[in-house]
matplotlib code that plots the C-alpha trace (Angstrom):
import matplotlib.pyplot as plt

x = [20.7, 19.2, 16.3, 15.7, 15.7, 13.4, 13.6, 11.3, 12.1, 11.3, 8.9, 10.4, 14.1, 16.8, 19.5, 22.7, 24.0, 27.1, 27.6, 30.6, 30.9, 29.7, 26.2, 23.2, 20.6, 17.5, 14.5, 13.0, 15.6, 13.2, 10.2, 11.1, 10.3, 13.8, 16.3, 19.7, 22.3, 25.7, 28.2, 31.7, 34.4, 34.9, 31.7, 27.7, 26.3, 22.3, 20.3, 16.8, 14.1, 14.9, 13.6, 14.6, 16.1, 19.7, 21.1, 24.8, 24.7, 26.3, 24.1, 23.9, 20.1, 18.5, 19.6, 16.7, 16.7, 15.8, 15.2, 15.9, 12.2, 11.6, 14.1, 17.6, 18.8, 21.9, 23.6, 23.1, 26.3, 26.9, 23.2, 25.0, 28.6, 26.1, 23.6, 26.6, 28.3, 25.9, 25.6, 29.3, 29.6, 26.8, 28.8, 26.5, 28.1, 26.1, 25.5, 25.0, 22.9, 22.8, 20.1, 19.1, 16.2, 18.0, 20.3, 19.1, 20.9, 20.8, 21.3, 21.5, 18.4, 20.1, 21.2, 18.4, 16.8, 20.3, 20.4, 17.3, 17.8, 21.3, 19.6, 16.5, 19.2, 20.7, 17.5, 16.7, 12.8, 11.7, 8.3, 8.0, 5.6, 6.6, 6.2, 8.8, 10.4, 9.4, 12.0, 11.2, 15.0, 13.6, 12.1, 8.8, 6.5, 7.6, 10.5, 12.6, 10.1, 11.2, 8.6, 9.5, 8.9, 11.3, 14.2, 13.9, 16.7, 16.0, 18.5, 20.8, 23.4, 23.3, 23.3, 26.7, 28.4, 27.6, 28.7, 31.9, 33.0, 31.6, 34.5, 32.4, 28.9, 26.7, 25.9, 22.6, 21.1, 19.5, 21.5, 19.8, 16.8, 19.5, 19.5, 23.0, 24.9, 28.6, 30.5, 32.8, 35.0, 33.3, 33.4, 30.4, 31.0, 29.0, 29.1, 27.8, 25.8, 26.1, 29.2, 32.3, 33.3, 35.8, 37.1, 38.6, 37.4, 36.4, 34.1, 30.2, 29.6, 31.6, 29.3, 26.0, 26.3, 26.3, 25.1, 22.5, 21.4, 18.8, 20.9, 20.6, 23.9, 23.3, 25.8, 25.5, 27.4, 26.3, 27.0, 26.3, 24.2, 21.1, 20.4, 16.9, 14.9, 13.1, 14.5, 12.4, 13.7, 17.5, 18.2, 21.6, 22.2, 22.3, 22.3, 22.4, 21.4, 20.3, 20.9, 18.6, 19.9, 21.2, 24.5, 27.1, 30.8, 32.5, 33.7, 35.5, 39.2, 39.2, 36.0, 37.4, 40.6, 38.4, 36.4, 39.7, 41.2, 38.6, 38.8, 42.6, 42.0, 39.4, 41.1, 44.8, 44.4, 47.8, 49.8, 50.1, 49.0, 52.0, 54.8, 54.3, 52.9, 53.0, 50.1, 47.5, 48.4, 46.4, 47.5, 46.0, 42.6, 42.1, 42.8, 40.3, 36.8, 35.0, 31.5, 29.0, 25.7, 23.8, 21.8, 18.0, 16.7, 17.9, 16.6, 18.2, 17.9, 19.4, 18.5, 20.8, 19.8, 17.2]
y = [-36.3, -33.6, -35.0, -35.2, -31.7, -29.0, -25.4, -22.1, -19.2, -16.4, -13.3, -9.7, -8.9, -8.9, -5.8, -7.4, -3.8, -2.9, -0.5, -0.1, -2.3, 0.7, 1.4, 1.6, -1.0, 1.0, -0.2, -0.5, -3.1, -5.6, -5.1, -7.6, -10.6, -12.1, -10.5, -11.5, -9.1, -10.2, -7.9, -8.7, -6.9, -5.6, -4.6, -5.2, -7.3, -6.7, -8.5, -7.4, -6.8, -4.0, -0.3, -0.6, 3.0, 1.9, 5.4, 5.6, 1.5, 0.7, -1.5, -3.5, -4.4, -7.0, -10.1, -13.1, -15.3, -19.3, -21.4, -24.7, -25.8, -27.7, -28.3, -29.5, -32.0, -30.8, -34.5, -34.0, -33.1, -31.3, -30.0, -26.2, -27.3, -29.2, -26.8, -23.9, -26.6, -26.7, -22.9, -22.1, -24.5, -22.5, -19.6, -18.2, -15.9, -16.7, -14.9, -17.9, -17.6, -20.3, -20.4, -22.4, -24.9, -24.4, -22.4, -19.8, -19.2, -15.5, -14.7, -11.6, -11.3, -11.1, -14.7, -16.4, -17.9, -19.2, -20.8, -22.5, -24.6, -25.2, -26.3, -28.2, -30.1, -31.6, -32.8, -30.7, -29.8, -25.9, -24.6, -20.9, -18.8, -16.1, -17.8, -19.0, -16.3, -18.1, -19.1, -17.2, -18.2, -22.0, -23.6, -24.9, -26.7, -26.2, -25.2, -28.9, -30.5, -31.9, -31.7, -34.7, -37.4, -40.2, -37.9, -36.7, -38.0, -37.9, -39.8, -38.2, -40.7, -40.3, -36.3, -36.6, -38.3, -35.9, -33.1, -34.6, -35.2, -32.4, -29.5, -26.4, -24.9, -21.7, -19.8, -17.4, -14.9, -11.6, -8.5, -4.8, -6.3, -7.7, -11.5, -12.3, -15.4, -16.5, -19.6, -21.5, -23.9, -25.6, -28.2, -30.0, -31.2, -33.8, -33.1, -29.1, -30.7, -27.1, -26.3, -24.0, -21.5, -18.4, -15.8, -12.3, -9.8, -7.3, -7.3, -7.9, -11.2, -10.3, -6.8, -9.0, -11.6, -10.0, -12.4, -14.4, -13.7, -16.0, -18.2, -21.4, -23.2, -25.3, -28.0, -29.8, -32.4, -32.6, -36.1, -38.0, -35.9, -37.9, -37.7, -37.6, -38.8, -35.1, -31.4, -31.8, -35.0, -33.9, -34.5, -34.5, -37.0, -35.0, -34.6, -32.0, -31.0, -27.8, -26.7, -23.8, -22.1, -18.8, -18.0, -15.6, -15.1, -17.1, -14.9, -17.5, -17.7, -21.6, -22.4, -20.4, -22.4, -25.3, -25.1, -23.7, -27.0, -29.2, -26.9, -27.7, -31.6, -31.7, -30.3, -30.7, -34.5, -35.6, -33.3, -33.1, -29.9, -28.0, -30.2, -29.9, -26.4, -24.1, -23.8, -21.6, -18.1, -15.3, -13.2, -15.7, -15.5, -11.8, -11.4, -14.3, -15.0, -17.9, -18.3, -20.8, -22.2, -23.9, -26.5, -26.3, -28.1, -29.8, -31.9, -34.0, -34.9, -36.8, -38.1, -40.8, -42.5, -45.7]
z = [45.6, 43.6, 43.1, 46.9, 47.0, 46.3, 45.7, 45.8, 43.8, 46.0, 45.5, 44.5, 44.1, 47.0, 47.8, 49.5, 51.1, 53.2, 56.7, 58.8, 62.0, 64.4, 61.9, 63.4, 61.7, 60.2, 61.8, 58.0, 57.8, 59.7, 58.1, 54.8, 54.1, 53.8, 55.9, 56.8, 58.8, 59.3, 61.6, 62.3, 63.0, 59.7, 58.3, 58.5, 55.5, 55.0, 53.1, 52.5, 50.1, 47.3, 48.0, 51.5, 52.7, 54.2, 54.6, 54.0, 52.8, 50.2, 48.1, 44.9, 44.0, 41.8, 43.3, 43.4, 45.9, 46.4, 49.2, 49.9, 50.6, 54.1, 57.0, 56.9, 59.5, 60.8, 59.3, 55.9, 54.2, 50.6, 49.5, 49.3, 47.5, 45.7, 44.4, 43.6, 41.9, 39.1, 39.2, 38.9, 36.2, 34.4, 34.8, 38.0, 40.5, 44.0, 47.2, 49.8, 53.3, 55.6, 58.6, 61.2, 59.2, 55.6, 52.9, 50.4, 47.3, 46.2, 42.1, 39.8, 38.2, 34.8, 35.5, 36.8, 33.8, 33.7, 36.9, 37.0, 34.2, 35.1, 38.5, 36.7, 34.4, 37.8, 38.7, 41.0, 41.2, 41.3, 42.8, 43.8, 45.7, 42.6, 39.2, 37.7, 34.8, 31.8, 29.4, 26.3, 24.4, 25.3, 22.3, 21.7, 19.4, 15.9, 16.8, 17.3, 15.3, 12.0, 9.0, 7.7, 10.6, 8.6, 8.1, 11.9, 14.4, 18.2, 19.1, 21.6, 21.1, 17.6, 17.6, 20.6, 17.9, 15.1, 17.3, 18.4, 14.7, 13.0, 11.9, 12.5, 13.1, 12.3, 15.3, 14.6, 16.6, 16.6, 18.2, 17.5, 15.4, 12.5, 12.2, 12.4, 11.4, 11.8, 11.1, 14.0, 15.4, 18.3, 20.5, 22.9, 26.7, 27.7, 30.8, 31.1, 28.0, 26.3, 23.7, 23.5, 20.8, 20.8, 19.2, 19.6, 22.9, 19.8, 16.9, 16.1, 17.9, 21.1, 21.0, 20.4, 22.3, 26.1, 29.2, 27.6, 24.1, 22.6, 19.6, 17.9, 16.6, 13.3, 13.0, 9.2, 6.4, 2.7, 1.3, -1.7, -4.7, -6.0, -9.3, -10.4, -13.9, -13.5, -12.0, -9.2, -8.3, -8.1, -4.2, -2.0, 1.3, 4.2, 8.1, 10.7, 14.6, 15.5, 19.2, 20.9, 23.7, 25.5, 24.7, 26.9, 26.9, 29.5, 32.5, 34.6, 33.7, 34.8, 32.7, 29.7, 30.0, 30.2, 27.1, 25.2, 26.1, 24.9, 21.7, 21.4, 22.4, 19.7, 16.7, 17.7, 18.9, 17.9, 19.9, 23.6, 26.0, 27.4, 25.7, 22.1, 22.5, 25.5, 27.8, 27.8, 29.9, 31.6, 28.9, 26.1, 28.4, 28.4, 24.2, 23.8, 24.4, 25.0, 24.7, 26.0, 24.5, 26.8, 24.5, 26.2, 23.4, 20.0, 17.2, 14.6, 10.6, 8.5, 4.7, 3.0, -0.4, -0.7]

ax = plt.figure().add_subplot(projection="3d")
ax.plot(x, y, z, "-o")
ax.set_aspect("equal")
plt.show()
């Protein structure tokens, strides 16, 4: 279904404001682009471009809107829980409009590199009117390309399987213009197609990492050493994938639960959730963070003696 449907990133950044029921609605208010204006008996919701005077509104700006591009017949069921689906397992917060012809899907513009290629990996196809923000933590050229074209693994199957036994990986990335490396646990879904880590609310990486940070994850085994007739020919077998991706800390209590299940699953097999151990509580979610990498990219190698 996603691939039936397109979407168009809109121009300029969105305000999504609040008035009391009785307010009087600025005329300025109409002279967007985009506007939406909801009143009920509780409040009036505004929607409109940012820089708009709303006097006595209260607003929060930076939101970026995209449209569902065309008309929607009235019988098609889904295309909203749909698109928020992806974006909520992305970690996503969304502000959702619905109007007569289709739905728009409002975003922080902090997360919006974010939610379009959670969006593009569901297949959905993305055009805009504004360009597109370009990726710049997305990799490209050299970057996933192995030097050595015969030690080079492509493979997804091959690099699923390497992640799913491997113990632990080296998550690198650069926080205040220091390149910083640390080693952890971790564990890949197949499913979000990204991988979960953790570790304590407090400290360098929690301080680095904020909503997005640029990172790659190097996952690695040594194996056999090669002895050689000469120095230079001394060798060890090896293999490896790197991921590249943006990494953030997990916000969601149910998706934090989520990936520190799969982390439990992974390396406690043998025993089972919530009989042999207690479950985890609200109280083990705010004391630990999870963090996400979304894999955008990743390449493989592996050597193993002739």
């Amino acid at each position: 279904m996603g691939r039936e449907v397109r979407l168009r990133v809109l121009e300029g950044a969105f305000a999504v404001c609040q008035l009391p029921p009785g307010a009087e609605i600025p005329p300025q208010v109409w002279d967007g682009g985009l506007v939406s204006v909801t009143r009920t008996p509780e409040e009036i919701s505004i929607v409109c471009p940012v820089g708009v005077e709303i006097p006595q509104a209260r607003c929060e700006g930076n939101w970026r809107a995209l449209r569902v591009a065309g008309q929607l017949d009235f019988s098609l069921v889904g295309i909203l829980a749909r698109l928020t689906r992806f974006l909520a397992n992305a970690g996503v917060s969304v502000f959702a409009l619905s109007t007569f012809d289709t739905d728009y899907l409002l975003v922080r513009e902090r997360d919006l590199r974010r939610a379009l290629t959670a969006l593009r990996r569901g297949g959905y196809r993305l055009e805009g009117d504004a360009p597109v923000p370009r990726d710049e933590s997305a990799p490209r050229g050299p970057l996933v390309e192995v030097r050595r074209k015969e030690l080079a693994v492509y493979d997804a199957t091959w690099m699923v399987d390497f992640l799913r036994e491997a113990e632990f990986g080296v998550l690198a990335f650069c926080g205040e213009g220091q390149p910083f490396t640390v080693a952890r646990n971790f564990v890949y879904d197949a499913e979000r197609h990204c991988v979960y880590l953790h570790g304590a609310r407090q400290g360098l990486t929690f301080s680095l990492v904020g909503g997005g940070a640029p990172a790659t994850f190097n996952v690695s085994r040594a194996g056999r050493l090669i002895a050689g007739k000469a120095a230079a020919k001394m060798d060890t077998e090896y293999a490896g994938v790197v991921l590249f991706g943006p990494i953030a800390v997990v916000e969601r209590p149910e998706e934090a639960e989520h990936g520190l299940r799969l982390l439990l699953g992974k390396y406690f097999p043998h025993l089972r959730y919530g009989e042999d151990y207690t479950p985890i509580t609200d109280y083990d979610l705010k004391r630990t963070a999870v963090l996400r990498l979304d894999i955008e990219a990743w390449s493989g190698k592996e050597k193993r003696a002739s």
